[in-house]
N, C-alpha and C positions, 0 to 999 in steps of 0.2 A: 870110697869106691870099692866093689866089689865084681872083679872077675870084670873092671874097663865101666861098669854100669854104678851109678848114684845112685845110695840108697843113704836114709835119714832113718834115727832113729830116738827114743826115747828112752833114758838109762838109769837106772836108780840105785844112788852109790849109799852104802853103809856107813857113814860118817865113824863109826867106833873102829870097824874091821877094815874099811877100805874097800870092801869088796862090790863089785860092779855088775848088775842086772838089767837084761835089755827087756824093757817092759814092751815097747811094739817097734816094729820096724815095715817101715814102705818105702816104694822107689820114688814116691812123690816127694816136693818139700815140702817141709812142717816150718812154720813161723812162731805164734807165740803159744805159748802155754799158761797155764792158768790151774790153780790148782782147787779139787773141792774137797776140804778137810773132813766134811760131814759126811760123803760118801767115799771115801779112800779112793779119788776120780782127778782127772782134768781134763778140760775145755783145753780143745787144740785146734788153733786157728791151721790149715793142711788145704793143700791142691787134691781137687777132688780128680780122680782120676775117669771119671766120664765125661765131665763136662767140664774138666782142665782151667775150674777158677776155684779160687780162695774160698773153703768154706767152711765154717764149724763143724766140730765133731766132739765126741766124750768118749773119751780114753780110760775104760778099770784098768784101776796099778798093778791089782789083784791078776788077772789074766791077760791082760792085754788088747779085752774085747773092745771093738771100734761100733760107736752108732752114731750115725750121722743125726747134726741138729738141726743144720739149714741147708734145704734142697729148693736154690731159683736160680737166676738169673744172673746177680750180682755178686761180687766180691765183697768179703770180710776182710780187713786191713788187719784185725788187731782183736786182743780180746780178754777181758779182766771181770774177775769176781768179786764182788763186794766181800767185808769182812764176816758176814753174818752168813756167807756162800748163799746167798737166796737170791740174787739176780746176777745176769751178765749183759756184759754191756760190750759192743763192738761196735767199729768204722766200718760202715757199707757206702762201698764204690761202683757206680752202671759207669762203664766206660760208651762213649761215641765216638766217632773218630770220621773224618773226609778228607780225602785227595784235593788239594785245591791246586787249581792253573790261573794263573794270570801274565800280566806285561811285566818283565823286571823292572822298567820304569813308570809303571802305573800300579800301586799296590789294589788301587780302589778296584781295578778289573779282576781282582781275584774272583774266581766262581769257582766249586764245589766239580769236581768230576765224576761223582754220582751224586744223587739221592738219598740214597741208603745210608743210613746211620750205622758202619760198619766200622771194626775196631783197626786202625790203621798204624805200623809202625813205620816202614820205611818204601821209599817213593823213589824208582829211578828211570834219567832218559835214556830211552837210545837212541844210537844214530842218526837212523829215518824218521825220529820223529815222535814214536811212540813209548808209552809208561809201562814200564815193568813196575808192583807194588806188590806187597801183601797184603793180605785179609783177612781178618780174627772173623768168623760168621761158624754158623753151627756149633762153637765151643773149642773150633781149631784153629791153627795159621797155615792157610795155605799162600801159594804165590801167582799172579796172575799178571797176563801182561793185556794193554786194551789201547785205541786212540786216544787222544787224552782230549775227545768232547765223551767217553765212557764207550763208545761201540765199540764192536767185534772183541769185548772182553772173552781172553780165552785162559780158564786153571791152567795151570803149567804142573803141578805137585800135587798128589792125592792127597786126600782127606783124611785119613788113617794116623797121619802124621805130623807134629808141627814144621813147619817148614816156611822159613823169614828171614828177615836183613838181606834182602836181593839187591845186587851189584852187577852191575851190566858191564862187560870187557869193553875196552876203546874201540876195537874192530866189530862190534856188536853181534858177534857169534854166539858169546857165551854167559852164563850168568853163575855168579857164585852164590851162595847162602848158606845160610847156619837149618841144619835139619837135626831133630831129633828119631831118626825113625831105626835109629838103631839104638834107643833107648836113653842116649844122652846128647847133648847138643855139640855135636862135629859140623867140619866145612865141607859141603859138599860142591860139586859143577854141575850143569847141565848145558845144551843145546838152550840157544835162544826161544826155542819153540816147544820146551820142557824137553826134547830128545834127550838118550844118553846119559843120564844120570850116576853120578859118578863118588866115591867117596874121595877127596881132597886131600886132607891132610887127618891120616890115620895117627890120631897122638895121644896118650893117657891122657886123662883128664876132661877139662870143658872146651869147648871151644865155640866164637862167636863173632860179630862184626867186622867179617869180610870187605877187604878193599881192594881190590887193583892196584898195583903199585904203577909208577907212571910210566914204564916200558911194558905196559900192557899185559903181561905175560907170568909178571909176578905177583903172588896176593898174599897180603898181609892181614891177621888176625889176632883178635885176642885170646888167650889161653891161660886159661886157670887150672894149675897141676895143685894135686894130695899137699896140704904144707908147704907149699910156697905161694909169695903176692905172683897176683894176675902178670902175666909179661905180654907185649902187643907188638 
């Protein structure tokens, strides 16, 4: 972390001297690496920062210079070079995802709450009756709440920003979630109706899956600090 904000970085140690060199650094995460001996390079599997999925890149050791390899749709999982560095090979993932409603004692009545083949983490009720959820669509997670046959779907959180794990309070006032829009992922509140947007619990480090504790009032989280395991 630097200056409360997550930054990744790529470093190249002198095995004789010791001595340590930061060959590139971004606020995105970097995943695997992959090294091309033939052009003093590597293949670095990295969150693309526009359209916020998994994607290939070529990293010179030499400067630092970034060029992107794969610009679509999908996610790269992983990524390795054969020994002769002439081909690369990686996992490509298209995520889907849908809200489904059904009977608790009839599974077979499940049905889908939209159409859209949209990426979906977490799904919650409220009170009166209606579904607060998120939605990975254009490249982001925003939060929306709607009736759960899909109308009067209304965004609750700009688009600018990731913003998921929505947890609705027992009194159905308020909703908690995990937002990145101040650069790393904190707990934020808002108004049931996205009003009021608020930061939560201002803490170094990560922070993410918001709950309500059962006297309504309290929320519990996990948080990931510098050098020490995740605590919840």
């Amino acid at each position: 972390l630097d200056g409360g904000v997550e930054f990744w970085s790529i470093m190249q140690l002198d095995l004789a001297s010791g001595s340590e060199r930061t060959v590139f650094r971004q606020r995105e995460r970097i995943g695997e690496l992959a090294i091309l001996h033939s052009v003093n390079g590597l293949v670095m599997n990295a969150i693309d920062p526009v359209s916020n999925r998994r994607q290939l890149f070529h990293v010179s050791v030499h400067d630092g210079k970034l060029t992107r390899i794969t610009n679509d749709v999908s996610s790269y999982m992983n990524v390795s070079v054969d020994r002769e560095g002439r081909y690369i090979v990686s996992g490509q993932r298209n995520d889907e995802g849908r809200v489904w409603i059904g009977n608790v004692n009839d599974p077979s009545s499940m049905v889908p709450m939209s159409r859209d083949s949209l990426g979906h983490q977490v799904a919650d009720w409220t009170p009166d009756g209606r579904i607060v959820y998120d939605v990975y669509q254009n490249n982001r997670l925003s939060i929306w709440i709607a009736d759960p046959d899909g109308r009067n779907a209304l965004q609750l959180t700009p688009s600018d920003s990731d913003n998921s794990e929505p947890r609705v309070s027992g009194d159905g006032r308020h909703i908690v979630f995990t937002s990145r829009r101040e650069g790393y992922n904190q707990i934020w509140r808002m108004g049931i109706d996205g009003s009021s947007p608020a930061l939560l619990a201002n803490v170094s480090g990560l922070a993410q899956l918001p709950r309500f504790a059962a006297d309504g009032k309290t929320v519990v989280f996990r948080w990931f600090n510098e050098g020490s395991p995740p605590l919840g």
